[in-house]
C-alpha positions in Angstrom: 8.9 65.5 -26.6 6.6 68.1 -24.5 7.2 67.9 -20.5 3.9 67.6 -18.8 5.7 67.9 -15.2 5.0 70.4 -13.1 5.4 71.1 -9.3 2.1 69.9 -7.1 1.0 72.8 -5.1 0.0 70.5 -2.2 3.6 68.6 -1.5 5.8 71.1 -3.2 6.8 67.9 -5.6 7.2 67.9 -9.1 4.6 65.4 -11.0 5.5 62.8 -14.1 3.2 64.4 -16.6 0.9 61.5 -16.0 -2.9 62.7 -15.3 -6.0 60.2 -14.5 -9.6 61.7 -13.9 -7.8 64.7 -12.5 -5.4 62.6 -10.3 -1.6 63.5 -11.1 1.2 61.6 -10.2 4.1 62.5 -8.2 7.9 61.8 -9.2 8.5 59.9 -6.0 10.9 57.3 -7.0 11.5 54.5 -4.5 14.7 55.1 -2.4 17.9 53.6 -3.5 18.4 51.4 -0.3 15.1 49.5 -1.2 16.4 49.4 -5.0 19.9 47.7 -4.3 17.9 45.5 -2.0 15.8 44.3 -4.9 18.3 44.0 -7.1 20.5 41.7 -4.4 17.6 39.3 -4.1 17.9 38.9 -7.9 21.5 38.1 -7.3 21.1 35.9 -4.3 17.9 34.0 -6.2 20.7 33.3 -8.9 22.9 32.1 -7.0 20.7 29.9 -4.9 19.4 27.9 -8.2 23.3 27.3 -8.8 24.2 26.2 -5.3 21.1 24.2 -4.9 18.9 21.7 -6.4 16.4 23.9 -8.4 16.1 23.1 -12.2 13.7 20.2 -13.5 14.7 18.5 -16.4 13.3 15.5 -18.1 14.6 12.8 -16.1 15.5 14.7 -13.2 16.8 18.1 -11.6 19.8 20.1 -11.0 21.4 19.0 -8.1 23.4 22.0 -7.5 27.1 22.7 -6.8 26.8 21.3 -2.9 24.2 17.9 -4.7 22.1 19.1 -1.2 19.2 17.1 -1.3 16.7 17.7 2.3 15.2 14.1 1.1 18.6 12.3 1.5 19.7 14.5 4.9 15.9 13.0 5.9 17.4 9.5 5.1 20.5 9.3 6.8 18.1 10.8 10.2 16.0 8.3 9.9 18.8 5.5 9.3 21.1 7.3 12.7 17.6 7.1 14.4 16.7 3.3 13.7 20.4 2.1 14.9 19.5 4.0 18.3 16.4 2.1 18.3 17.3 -0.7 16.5 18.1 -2.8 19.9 14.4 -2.0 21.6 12.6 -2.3 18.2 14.1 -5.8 17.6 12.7 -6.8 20.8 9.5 -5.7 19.7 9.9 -7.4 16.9 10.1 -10.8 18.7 7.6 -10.2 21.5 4.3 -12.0 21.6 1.7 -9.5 20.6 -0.1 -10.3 23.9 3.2 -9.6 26.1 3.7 -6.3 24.8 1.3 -4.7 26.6 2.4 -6.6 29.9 5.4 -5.3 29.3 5.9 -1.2 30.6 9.1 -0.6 28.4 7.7 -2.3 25.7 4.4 -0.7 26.3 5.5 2.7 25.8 7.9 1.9 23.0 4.7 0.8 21.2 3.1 3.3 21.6 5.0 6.2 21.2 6.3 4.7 17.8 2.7 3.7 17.1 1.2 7.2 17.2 3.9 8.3 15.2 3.3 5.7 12.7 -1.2 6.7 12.4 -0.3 10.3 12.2 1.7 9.4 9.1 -0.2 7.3 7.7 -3.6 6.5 9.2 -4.7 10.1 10.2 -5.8 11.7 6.6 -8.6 9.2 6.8 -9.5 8.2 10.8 -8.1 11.6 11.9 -4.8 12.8 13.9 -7.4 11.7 17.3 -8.6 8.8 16.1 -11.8 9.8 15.9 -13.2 9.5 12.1 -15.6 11.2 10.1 -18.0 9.6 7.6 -17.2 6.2 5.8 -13.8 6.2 8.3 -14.6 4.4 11.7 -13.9 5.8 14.9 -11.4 4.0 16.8 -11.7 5.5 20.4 -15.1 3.6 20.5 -16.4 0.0 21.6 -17.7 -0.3 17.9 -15.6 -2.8 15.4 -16.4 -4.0 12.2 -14.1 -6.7 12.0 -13.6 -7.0 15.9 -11.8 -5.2 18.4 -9.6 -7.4 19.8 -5.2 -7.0 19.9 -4.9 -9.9 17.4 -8.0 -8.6 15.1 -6.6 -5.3 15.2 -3.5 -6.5 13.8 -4.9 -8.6 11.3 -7.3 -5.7 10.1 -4.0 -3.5 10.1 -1.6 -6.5 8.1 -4.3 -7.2 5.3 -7.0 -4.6 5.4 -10.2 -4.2 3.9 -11.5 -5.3 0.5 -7.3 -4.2 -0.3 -7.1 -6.9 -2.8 -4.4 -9.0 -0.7 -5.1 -12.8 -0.5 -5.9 -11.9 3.4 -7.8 -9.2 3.5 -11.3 -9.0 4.9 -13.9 -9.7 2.8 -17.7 -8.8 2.5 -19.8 -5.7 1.2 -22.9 -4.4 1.8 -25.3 -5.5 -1.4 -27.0 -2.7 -3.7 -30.6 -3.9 -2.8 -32.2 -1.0 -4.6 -29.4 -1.0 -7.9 -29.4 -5.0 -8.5 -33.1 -4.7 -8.5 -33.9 -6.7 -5.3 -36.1 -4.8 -3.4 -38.5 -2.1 -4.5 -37.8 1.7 -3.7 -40.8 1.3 -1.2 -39.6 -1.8 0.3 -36.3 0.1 0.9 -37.8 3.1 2.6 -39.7 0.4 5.0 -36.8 -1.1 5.6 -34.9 1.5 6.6 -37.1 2.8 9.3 -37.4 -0.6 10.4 -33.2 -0.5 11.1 -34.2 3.2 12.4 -36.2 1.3 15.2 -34.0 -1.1 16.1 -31.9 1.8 17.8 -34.2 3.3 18.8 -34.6 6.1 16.3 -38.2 7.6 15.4 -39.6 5.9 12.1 -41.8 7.8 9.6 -46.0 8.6 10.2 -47.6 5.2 8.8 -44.5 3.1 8.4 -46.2 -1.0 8.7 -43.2 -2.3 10.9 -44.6 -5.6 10.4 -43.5 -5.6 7.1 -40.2 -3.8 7.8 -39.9 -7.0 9.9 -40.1 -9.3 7.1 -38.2 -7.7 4.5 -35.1 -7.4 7.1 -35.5 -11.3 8.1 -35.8 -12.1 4.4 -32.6 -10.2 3.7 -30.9 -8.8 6.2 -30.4 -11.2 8.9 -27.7 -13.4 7.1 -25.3 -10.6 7.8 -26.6 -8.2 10.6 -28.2 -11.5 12.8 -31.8 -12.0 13.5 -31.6 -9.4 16.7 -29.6 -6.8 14.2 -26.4 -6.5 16.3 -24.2 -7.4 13.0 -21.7 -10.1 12.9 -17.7 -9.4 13.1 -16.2 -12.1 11.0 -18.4 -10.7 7.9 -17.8 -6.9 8.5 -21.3 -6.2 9.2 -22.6 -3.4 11.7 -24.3 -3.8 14.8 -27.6 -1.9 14.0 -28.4 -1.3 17.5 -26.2 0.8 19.2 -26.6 4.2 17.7 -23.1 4.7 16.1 -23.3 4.7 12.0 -20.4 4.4 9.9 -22.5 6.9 6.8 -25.0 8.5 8.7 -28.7 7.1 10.8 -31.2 9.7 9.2 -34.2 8.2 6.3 -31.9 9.1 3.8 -28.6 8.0 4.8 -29.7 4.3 5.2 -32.1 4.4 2.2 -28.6 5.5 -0.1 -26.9 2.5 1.5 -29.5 -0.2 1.5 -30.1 0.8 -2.8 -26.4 1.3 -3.4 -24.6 -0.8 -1.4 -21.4 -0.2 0.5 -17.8 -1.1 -0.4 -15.2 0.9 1.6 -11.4 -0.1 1.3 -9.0 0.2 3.8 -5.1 -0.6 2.4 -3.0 -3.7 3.4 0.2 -2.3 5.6 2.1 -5.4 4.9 4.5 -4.6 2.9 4.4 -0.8 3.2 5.8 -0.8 6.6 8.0 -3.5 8.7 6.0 -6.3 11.2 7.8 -4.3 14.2 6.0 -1.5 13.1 2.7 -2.7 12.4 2.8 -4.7 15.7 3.3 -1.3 17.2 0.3 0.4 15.9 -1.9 -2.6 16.5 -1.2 -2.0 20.5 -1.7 2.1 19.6 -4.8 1.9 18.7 -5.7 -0.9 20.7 -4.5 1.6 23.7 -7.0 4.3 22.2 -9.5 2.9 24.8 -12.0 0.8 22.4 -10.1 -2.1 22.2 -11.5 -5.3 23.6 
């Protein structure tokens, strides 16, 4: 085989042969420190997968020659945790859900496990403050669906919305424009007639006297004759400027023609009564509680 090497003039170091576009390439090999380094991490990556849990199978995984699992070491924390607070959370468990708050201990107990509780579970959709985003309501607010008070809270938390337990709340917005019951310009009256009862501009030539009608021939059922919405069915106060899916033409003309049906899950049965009686008072504390 012919040797291409030869010694570069610039860095007085011999080259591999190897020529691109004119570019040679040095014999630099990487230093042998670096090389026993890389070839340790190969040992110490087979040696982890024996030690610990590394291998799926079809039923399962390796557990590894210490059976170190960080889900169990999670479990026995939590369990030491619980019989610290087991005491205080008991007598959460058995307070009145109006004492609680009358209570200072109590009070902060609540809430400190309570904000734990939404940032696990409640944040991904009403945020880690709270606050909301489209479709998810803001809680820091004076605004409720389903009404704002400690015991509603609860109730809202226990069964949720359209969740499919025999409690939950009940009620959706109909598809006016999809089930064929009003026309598309209908809709688009309509909507700028729920633009003005905030207090929104409406469109150039929009008849509010028919925007009237159609609302009191369909809409007042749920929202009330003076559009402020009605609690115990779900439905939104039109008035006050805050909108669950947006206040602009289009927003409300995709909701009156399509209807909507947003689901909030049941937390009975996914976490204890203490613990749901805690994150009632939470985000009762947020500040738009009633």
């Amino acid at each position: 085989m012919t040797d291409h090497s030869e010694v570069d003039t610039v860095t007085g170091k011999s080259t591999t042969g190897h020529e691109w576009d004119g570019i040679k390439e040095l014999n630099t090999p990487l230093p042998r420190w670096w090389v026993m380094t890389f070839y340790l991490t190969i040992l110490w990556s087979i040696g982890y997968w024996i030690v610990y849990p590394a291998w799926p199978l079809i039923s399962g995984y390796t557990s590894g020659v210490l059976g170190y699992s960080t889900r169990a070491s999670l479990a026995v924390e939590l369990a030491n945790l619980e019989k610290i607070r087991g005491e205080k959370m008991a007598m959460l468990a058995a307070a009145p859900l109006a004492d609680i708050e009358k209570d200072p201990a109590l009070l902060a107990l609540a809430r400190a496990k309570g904000r734990t509780v939404f940032g696990d579970n409640c944040a991904p959709c009403h945020g880690s403050g709270a606050s909301g985003s489209k479709g998810f309501p803001n809680l820091n607010d004076d605004d409720w669906l389903w009404g704002g008070t400690l015991d509603q809270i609860m109730q809202t938390i226990q069964y949720g919305v359209r969740s499919g337990h025999s409690k939950t709340h009940e009620g959706q917005m109909l598809a006016f424009g999809k089930d064929g019951v009003l026309k598309a310009d209908e809709i688009v009256t309509v909507a700028n007639y729920v633009r003005s009862l905030a207090g929104l501009p409406t469109r150039q030539g929009y008849d509010a006297a028919k925007g009237t009608k159609i609302f009191a021939d369909n809409c007042v059922s749920c929202h009330s004759e003076d559009g402020k919405g009605n609690p115990e069915m779900g439905a939104p106060n039109l008035t006050d400027k805050i909108w669950l899916y947006g206040s602009d033409e289009a927003a409300l003309i995709e909701t009156i023609s399509n209807g909507r049906s947003g689901v909030m899950p049941a937390w009975e049965g996914r976490l204890d009564p203490a613990t749901i009686k805690a994150m009632a008072v939470y985000v009762h504390s947020l500040g738009g509680g009633k």
